[in-house]
N, C-alpha and C positions, 0 to 999 in steps of 0.2 A: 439428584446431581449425577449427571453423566462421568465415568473416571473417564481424563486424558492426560496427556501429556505433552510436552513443549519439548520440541526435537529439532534445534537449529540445522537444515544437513547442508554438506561445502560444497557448491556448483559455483561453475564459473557463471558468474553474470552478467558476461560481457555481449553488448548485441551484436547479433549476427547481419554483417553487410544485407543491406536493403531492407531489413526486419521493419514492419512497422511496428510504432509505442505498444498497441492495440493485440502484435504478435507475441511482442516480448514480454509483457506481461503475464501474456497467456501463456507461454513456453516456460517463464522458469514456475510460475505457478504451478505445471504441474509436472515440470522438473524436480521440485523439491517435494509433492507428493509422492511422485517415482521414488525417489531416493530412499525417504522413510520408510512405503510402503513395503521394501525391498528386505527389511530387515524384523517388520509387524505385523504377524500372519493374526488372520480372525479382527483385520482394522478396516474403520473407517479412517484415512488419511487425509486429513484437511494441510493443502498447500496456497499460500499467499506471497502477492507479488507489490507493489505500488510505487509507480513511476508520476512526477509532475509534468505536466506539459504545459508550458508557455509560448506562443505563439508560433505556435508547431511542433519546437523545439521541446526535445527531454531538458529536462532540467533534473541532474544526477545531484545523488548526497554532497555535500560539498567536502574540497578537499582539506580545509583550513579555515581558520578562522576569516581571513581576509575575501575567501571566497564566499565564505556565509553571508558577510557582509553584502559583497555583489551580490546576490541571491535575493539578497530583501531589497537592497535598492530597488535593483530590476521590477519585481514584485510589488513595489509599494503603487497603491493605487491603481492596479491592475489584477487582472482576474486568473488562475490557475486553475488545468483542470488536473485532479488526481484519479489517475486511471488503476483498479486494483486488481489486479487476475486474483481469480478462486479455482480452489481446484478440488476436487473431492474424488477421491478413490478407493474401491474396495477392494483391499488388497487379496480376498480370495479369489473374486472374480475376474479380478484385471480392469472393472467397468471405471469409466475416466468420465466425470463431468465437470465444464469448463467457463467460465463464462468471464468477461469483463463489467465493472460495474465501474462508473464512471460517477466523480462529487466534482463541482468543482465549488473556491472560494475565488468571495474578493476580498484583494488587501486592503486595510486603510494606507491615506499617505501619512507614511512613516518617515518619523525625521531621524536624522543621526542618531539621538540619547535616547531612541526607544530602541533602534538596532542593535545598537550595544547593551543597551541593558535587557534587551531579551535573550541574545547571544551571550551573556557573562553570566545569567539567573538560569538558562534553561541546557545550555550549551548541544544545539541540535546537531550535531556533526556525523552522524549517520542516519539523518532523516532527508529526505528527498524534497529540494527545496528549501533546504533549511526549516522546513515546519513542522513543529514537533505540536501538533493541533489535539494532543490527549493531555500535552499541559499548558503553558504560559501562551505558546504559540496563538491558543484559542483568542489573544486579547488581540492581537495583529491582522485580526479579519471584520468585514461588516459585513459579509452576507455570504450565505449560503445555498446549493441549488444542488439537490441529488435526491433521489429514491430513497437511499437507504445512509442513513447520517452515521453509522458504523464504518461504512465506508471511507470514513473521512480519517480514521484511525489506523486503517488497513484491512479489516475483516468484515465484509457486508455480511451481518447476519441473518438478513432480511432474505437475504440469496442462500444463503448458507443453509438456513432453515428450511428451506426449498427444495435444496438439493438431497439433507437427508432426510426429507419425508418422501424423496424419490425412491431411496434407499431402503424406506418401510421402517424408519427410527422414528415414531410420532414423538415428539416432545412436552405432547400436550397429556 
């Protein structure tokens, strides 16, 4: 087992006029590895981002429950992609590696008393999209399409593995 640690750092997350989905992900990804690395000398700093996109459109955490609501209506019977910045850094070198890794799901059509009772049993209000797909979330979907089904979580470790064997940390 590798030691780490879990280091939430406070960046403003607000996107920057014209940013694409695809930037900002990538920007606070390894905005919040900067952050940590800043204070972790002799680290590899693992930073993560994950935004929904529905038909162009971000689709942000929601603000409320009523907005949760919106969120799965909108969603029900329609397809989401969840885009996840990674970001790995070592903090001796300063060396930044960056990548987007892209899941997406489709929703079943969902009716009212499953909205509610997945928003009353799971209560996702700071997941993106309303979908908290590491728990109950998972039953509100019928298919899936990505590379790396971690991703779908927020952490592509498939990538991840990747990048610190770039790094010269075999895992294996």
């Amino acid at each position: 087992m590798i030691p780490f640690e879990v280091v939430s750092p406070d960046i403003d997350e607000t996107p920057k006029n014209g940013e694409t989905p695809r930037e900002l992900v990538t920007r606070l990804s390894v905005e919040k590895a900067r952050a940590v690395a800043a204070s972790q000398p002799h680290a590899l700093v693992i930073g993560s981002d994950q935004i929904a996109i529905h038909q162009g459109q971000i689709v942000g955490k929601p603000v409320d429950h009523a907005h949760a609501v919106a969120q799965l209506r909108t969603a029900s019977g329609q397809s989401i992609t969840l885009l996840t910045g990674l970001a790995l850094i070592d903090s001796d070198s300063g060396r930044v590696q960056a990548d987007v890794v892209p899941y997406t799901v489709k929703f079943k059509k969902l009716s009212q008393a499953q909205i509610d009772n997945y928003l009353r049993k799971e209560q996702p209000y700071q997941c993106s999209g309303s979908l908290r797909a590491d728990g109950l979330g998972v039953a509100l979907l019928e298919r899936f399409d990505g590379t790396d089904p971690n991703a779908l979580i927020g952490l592509p470790l498939i990538r991840l593995i990747d990048m610190l064997n770039a790094e010269g940390l075999e895992l294996l």
